[in-house]
C-alpha positions, 0 to 999 in steps of 0.5 A: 593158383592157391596151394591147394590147387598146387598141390593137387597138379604136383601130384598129377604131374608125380603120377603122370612121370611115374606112369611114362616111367613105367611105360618106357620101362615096358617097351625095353623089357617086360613089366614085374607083378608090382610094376604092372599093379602100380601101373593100374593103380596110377591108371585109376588114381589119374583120372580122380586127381584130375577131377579133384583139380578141376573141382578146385579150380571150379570151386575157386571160379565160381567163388569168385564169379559168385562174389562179383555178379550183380544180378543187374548189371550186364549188357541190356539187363534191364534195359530193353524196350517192351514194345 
């Protein structure tokens, strides 16, 4: 995992701490005003996190599946018989 891969899932994981924080919160006690925003805003910024950190490690995927594929190498690649 590159640092960029790292830092991404660090700040998935502060959202995803913050979030069971604030809904722990919510079962002893009702939420404020801004308690119950931060809870929407992390609701929305989780799910684009996410797909940042999947484009990441796709991206790093694909590179490296790009780097080492040889179009004809592979099991039966070019070597069938046409009858």
């Amino acid at each position: 995992m590159n640092q960029q891969e790292k830092d991404s899932f660090a700040k998935i994981t502060e959202l995803a701490t913050e979030r069971f924080n604030l809904y722990r919160l919510a079962a002893s006690q009702h939420l404020t005003p801004i308690q119950l925003q931060r809870l929407h805003q992390i609701d929305n910024e989780l799910p684009q996190m996410w797909d940042l950190h999947r484009r990441e490690v796709a991206s790093k995927q694909w590179g490296r599946r790009e780097t080492n594929l040889n179009p004809g190498s592979g099991p039966n690649r070019g070597s069938r018989d046409i009858a």
